[in-house]
C-alpha positions as CSV (number, residue, x, y, z in Angstrom):
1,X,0.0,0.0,0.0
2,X,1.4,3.4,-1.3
3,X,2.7,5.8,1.6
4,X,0.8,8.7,0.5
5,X,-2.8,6.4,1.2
6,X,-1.6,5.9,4.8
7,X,-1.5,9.6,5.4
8,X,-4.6,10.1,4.0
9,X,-6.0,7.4,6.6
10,X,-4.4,9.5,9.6
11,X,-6.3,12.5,8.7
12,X,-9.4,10.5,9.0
13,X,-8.5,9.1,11.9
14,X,-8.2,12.4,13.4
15,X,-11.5,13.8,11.8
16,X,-13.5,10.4,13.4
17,X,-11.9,11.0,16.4
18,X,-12.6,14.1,17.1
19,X,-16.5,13.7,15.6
20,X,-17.7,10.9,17.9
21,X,-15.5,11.0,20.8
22,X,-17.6,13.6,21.6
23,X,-20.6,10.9,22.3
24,X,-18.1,9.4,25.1
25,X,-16.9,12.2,26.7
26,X,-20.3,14.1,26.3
27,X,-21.4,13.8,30.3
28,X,-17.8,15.0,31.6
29,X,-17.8,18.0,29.2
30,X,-21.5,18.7,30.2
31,X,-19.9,18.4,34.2
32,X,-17.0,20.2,33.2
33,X,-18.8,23.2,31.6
34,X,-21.7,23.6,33.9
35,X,-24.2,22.8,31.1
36,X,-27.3,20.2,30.7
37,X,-26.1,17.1,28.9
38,X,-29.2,18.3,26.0
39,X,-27.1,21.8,25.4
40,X,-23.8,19.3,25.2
41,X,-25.6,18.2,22.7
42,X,-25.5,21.3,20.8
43,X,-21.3,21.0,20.3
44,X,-22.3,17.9,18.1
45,X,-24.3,19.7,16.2
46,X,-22.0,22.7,15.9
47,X,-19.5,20.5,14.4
48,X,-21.9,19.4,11.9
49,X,-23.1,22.4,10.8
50,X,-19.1,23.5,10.3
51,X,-18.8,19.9,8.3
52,X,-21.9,21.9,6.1
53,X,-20.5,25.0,5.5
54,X,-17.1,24.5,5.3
55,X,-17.4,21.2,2.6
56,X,-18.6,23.4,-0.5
57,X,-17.2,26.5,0.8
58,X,-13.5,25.2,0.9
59,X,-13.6,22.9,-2.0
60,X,-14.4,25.8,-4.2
61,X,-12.0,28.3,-2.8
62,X,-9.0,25.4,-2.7
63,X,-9.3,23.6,-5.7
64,X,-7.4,25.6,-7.8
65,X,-4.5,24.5,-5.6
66,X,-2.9,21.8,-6.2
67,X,-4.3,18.6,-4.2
68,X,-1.2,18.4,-1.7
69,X,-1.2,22.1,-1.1
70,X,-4.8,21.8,-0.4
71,X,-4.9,18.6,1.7
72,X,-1.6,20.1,3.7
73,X,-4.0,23.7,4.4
74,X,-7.0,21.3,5.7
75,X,-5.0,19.3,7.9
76,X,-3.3,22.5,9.8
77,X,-7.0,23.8,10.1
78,X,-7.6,20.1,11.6
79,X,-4.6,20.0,13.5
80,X,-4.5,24.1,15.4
81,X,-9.2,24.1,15.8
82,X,-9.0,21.1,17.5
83,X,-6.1,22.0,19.9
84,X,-7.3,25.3,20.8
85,X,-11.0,23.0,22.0
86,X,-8.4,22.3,24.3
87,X,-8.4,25.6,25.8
88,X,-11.9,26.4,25.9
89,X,-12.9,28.6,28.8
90,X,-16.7,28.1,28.6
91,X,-19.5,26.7,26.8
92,X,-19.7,29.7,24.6
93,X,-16.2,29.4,23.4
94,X,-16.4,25.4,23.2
95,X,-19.4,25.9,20.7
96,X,-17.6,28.0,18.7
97,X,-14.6,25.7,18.2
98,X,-16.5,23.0,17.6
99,X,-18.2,24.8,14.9
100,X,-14.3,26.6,13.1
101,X,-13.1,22.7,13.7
102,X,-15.9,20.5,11.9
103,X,-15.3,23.4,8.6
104,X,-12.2,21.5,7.2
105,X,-13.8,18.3,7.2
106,X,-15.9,17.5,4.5
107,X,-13.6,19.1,2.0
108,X,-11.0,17.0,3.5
109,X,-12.3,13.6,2.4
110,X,-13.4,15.5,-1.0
111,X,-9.6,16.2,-1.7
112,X,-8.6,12.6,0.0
113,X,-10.6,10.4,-2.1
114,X,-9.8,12.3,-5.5
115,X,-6.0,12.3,-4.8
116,X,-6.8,8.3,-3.4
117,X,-8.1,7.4,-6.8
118,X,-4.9,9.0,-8.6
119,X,-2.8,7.6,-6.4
120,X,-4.4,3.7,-7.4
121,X,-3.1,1.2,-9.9
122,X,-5.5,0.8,-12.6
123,X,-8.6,-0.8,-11.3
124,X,-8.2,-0.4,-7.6
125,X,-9.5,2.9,-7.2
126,X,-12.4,1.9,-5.0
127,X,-9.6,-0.2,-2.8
128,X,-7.8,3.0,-2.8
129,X,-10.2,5.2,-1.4
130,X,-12.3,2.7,1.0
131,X,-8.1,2.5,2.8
132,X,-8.4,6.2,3.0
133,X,-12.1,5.3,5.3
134,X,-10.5,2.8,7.4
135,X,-9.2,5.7,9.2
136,X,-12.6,6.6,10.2
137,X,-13.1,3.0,11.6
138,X,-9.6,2.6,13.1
139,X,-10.7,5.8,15.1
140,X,-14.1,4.6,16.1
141,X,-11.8,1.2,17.7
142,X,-9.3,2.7,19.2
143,X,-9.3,6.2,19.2
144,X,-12.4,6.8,20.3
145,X,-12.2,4.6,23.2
146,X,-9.3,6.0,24.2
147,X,-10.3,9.2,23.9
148,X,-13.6,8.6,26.0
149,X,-11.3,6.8,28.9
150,X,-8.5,10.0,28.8
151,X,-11.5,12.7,29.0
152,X,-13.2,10.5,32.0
153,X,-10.1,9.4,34.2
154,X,-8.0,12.5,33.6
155,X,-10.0,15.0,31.6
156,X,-11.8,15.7,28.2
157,X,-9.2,18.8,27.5
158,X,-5.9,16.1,27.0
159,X,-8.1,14.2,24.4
160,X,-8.3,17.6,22.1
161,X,-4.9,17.5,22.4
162,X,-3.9,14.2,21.1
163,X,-6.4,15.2,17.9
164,X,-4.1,18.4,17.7
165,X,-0.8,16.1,17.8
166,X,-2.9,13.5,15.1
167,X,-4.2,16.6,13.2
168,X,0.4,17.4,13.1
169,X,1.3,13.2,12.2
170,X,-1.4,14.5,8.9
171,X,0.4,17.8,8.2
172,X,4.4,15.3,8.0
173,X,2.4,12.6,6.0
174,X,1.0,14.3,3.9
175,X,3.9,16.4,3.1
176,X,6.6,13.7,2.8
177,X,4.5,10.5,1.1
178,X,2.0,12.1,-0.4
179,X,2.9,12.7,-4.5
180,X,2.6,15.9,-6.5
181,X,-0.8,16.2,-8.6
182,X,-1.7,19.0,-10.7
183,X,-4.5,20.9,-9.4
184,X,-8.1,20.9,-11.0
185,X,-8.6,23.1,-13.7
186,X,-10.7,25.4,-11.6
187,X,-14.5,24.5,-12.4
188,X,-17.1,27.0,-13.4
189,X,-19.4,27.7,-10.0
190,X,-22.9,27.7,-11.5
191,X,-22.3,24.7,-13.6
192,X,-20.8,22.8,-10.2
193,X,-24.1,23.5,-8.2
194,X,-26.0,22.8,-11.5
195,X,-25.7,18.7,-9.6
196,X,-28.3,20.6,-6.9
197,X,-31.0,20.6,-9.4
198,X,-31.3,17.3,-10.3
199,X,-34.2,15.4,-7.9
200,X,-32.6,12.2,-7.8
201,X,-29.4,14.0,-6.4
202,X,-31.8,16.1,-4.0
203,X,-33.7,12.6,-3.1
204,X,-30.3,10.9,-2.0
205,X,-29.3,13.8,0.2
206,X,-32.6,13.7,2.0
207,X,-31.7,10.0,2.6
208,X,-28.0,10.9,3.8
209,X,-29.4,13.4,5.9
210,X,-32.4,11.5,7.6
211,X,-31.0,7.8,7.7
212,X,-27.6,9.6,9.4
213,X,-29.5,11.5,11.6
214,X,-31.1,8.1,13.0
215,X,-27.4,7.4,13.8
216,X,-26.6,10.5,15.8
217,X,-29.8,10.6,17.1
218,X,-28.7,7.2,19.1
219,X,-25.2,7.8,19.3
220,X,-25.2,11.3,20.3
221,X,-26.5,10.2,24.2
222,X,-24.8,6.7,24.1
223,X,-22.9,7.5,27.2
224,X,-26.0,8.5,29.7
225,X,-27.6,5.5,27.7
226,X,-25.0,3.3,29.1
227,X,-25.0,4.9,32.6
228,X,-28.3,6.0,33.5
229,X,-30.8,3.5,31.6
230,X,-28.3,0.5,31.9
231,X,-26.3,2.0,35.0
232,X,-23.4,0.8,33.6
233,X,-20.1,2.4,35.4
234,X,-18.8,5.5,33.7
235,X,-15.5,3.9,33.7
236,X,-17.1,1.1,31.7
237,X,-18.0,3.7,28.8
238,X,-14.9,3.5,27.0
239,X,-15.1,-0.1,26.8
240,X,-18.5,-0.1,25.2
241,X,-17.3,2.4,22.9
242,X,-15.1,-0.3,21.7
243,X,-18.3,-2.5,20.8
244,X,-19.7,0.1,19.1
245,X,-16.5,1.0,16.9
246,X,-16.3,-3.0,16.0
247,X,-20.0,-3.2,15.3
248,X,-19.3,0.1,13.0
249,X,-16.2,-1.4,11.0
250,X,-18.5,-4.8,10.8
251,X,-20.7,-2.7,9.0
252,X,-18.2,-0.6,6.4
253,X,-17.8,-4.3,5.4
254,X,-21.1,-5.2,5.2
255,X,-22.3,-2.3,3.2
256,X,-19.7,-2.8,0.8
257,X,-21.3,-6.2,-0.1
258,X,-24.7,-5.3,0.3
259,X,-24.2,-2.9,-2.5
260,X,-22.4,-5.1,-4.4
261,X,-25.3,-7.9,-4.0
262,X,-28.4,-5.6,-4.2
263,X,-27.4,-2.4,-5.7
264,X,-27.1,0.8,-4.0
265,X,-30.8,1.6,-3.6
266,X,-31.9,-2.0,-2.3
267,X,-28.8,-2.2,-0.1
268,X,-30.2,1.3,1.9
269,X,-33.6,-0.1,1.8
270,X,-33.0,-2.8,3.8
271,X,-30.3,-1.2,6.2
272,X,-32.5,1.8,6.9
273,X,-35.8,-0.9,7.7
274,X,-33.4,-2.9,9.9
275,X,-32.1,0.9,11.6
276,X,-35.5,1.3,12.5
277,X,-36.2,-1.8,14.1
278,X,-33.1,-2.6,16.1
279,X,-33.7,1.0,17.7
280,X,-37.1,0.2,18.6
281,X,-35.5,-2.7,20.1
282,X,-33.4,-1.1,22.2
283,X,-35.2,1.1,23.8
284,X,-37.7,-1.7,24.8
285,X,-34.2,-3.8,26.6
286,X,-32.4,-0.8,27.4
287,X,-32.3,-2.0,31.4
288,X,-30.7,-5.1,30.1
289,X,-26.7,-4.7,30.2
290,X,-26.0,-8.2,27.7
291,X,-28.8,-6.6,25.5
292,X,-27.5,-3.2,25.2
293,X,-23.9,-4.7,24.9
294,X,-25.4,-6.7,21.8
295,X,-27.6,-4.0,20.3
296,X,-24.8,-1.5,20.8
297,X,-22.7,-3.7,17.8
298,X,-25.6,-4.5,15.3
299,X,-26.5,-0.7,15.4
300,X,-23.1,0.5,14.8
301,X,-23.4,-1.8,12.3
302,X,-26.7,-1.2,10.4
303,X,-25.5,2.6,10.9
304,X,-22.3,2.2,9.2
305,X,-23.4,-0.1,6.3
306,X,-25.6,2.7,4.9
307,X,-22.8,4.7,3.9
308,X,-21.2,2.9,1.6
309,X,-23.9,2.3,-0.4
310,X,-25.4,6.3,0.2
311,X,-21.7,7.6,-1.0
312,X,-22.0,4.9,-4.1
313,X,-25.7,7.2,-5.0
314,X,-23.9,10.2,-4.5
315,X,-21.4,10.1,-7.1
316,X,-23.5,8.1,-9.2
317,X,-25.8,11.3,-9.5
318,X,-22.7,14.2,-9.0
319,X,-20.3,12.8,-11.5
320,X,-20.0,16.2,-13.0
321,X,-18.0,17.9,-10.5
322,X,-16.3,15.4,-9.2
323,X,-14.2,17.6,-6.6
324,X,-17.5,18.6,-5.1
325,X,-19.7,16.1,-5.6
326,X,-16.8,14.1,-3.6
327,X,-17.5,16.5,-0.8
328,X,-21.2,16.7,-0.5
329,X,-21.5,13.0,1.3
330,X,-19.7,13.7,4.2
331,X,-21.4,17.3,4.6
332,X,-25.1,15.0,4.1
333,X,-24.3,12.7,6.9
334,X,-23.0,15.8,9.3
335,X,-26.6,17.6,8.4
336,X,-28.2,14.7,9.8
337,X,-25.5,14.6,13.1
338,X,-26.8,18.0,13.6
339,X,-30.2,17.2,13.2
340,X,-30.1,13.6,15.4
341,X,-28.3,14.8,18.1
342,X,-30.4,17.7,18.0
343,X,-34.0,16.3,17.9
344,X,-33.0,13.8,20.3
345,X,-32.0,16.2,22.9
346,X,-35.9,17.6,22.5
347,X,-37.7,14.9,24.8
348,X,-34.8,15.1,27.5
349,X,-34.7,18.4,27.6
350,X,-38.2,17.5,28.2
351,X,-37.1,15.6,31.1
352,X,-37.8,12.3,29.3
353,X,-35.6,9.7,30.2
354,X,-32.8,8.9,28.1
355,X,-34.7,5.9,25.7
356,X,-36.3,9.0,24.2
357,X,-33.4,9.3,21.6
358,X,-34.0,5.7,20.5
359,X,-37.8,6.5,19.4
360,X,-36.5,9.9,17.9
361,X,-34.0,7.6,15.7
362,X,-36.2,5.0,14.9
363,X,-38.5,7.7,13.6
364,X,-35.9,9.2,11.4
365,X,-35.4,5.5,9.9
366,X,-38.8,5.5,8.7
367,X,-38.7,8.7,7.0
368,X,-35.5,7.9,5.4
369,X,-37.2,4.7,4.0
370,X,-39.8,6.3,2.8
371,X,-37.6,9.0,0.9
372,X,-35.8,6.0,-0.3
373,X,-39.1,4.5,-1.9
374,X,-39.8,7.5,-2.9
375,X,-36.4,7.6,-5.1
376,X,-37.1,3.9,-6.2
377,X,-40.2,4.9,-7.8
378,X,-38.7,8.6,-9.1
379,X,-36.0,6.4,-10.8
380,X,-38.3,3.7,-11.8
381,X,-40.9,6.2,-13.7
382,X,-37.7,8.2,-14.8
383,X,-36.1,4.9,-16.4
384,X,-33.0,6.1,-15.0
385,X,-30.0,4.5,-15.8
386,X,-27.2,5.4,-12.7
387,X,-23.5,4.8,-13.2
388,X,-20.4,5.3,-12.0
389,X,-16.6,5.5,-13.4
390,X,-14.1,3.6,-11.3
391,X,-10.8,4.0,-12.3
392,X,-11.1,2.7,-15.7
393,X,-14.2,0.2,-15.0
394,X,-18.1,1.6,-15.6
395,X,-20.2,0.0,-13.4
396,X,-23.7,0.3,-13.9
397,X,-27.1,0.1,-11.6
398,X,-30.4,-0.3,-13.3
399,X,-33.4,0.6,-10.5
């Protein structure tokens, strides 16, 4: 494996740390800060809606650069927002960092998974880029756990920091394995968000959004889950944070081959059903500590599946800018962080207890499966014909 791919992974290992460790240390910061665990809640979202605005904002304004220069920029942004979260003096400040350090995400994985396909021999482009992801699933088995354990035993502070030293491992790797590309010929604006008017596009990123948002919905309150439903230990959070991060790289597997069996749209169908129901399921065993240990990996796992198979749709329909069509999955899925982890923090705020989240995902689920029919038959009445160049290989879907 080429040298340049493994410093591509670090960056996302550093970007999924820093996005959902913030699920384990979420009660400690709320203690820390002298906030509700619901207006926690809101730093998730901040980050998401920085993921938003930053994705199209900075692909635009950097792809005239060329890839390295660009990828080299986004990782110092990664590397100097998320050690500063280290020196937050209040809530105020935190959800204002949060927000300046989710901006350089999106565009990020956009840049990483063009350069990744350049970098690939000829007909491993998908191999190429899916290494780049693994970072995302390394993080969500070790690094988050670790960084839930650091932020309870000693304190939350330390674990920006260690993002802040990944963010500067990026910055080296990048700048010493990864190889010189030309940049982008810079692409006309109006033609780029031209993708934005096309339904089937629009229908997929309703799906992103809702079916992720069922996700963060869960995982945005896994932690008071864990303590105060199954009154598990806090020092046993970081353990079941581990269950969830092999449940979620499980499910990067599975989706994979669910795509490849079923198609894309299929594949979501079924995963966003089985979301639906598995959450429903918890909340009914939630007092059971084996159950919630065993629902905790097969949700990660539904969750994670969805996105290979949503980011397959995605540049099936944006194939005309690539550079920022590459970029709108990840800001998709970070709409629907916001919106999860916001909704989700409704009912408690409420003073429900803390099953509440589960119905609130379960509910997103449904409505992402229903957009998702609704795409089937758009597509279906359309007799559209999706496909997708990898590397030198067209693969075609027919729904």
């Amino acid at each position: 494996m080429k040298k340049g791919l493994f410093a591509l992974a670090i960056g996302a290992f550093a970007l999924g740390m820093t996005e959902f460790v913030m699920m384990g240390i979420l009660p400690d910061m709320a203690q820390s800060l002298d906030i509700s665990i619901p207006e926690a809640g809101h730093l998730i979202s901040a980050y998401a809606l920085g993921v938003v605005i930053g994705a199209p904002l900075l692909t635009i304004i950097l792809q005239s650069n060329p890839p390295k220069t660009a990828l080299i920029i986004l990782a110092s942004w990664i590397m100097t927002a998320n050690a500063l979260s280290a020196f937050a003096v209040g809530y105020k400040s935190m959800l204002l960092l949060r927000f300046i350090s989710g901006i350089p995400h999106g565009a990020f994985f956009g840049f990483g998974a063009v350069v990744a396909g350049r970098m690939a021999e000829k007909g491993k482009t998908a191999q190429a880029i899916a290494f780049m992801f693994t970072g995302l699933t390394v993080a969500n088995i070790v690094g988050v756990p670790a960084g839930t354990f650091i932020g309870h035993v000693f304190n939350w502070r330390i674990t920006f920091e260690i993002v802040g030293l990944i963010g500067l491992l990026t910055i080296i790797g990048i700048r010493y394995w990864l190889p010189e590309f030309k940049a982008t010929l810079a692409g006309n604006i109006r033609k780029d968000f031209a993708i934005f008017k096309q339904p089937d596009l629009l229908l997929i990123l309703s799906i992103a959004i809702i079916g992720t948002g069922g996700l963060f919905a869960w995982y945005s309150y896994i932690a008071p889950l864990f303590t105060e439903q199954a009154h598990f230990s806090g020092a046993s959070v970081s353990y079941l944070m581990v269950v969830a991060g092999l449940g979620m790289a499980f499910g990067n597997l599975m989706g994979g081959k669910l795509s490849d069996k079923y198609t894309p749209l299929p594949a979501t169908i079924i995963l966003l059903g089985s979301m639906a129901v598995a959450l429903i399921l918890l909340a009914f065993v939630s007092h059971n500590q084996i159950w919630v240990i065993i629902m905790t990996f097969i949700i990660g796992a539904i969750a994670f599946a969805i996105v290979a198979p949503v980011q397959i749709m995605m540049m099936q329909s944006a194939r005309k800018a690539e550079m920022l069509g590459s970029s709108i999955s990840p800001a998709a899925m970070n709409v629907g962080n916001a919106l999860g982890a916001y909704l989700a923090g409704i009912p408690l705020a409420m003073g429900y207890s803390y099953v509440a989240p589960e119905w609130v995902g379960a509910g997103m689920a449904l409505l992402g499966l229903l957009l998702a029919f609704v795409l089937k038959a758009y597509r279906k009445t359309s007799n559209i014909e999706a496909s997708i160049a990898v590397g030198s290989t067209v693969l075609k879907t027919y729904h």
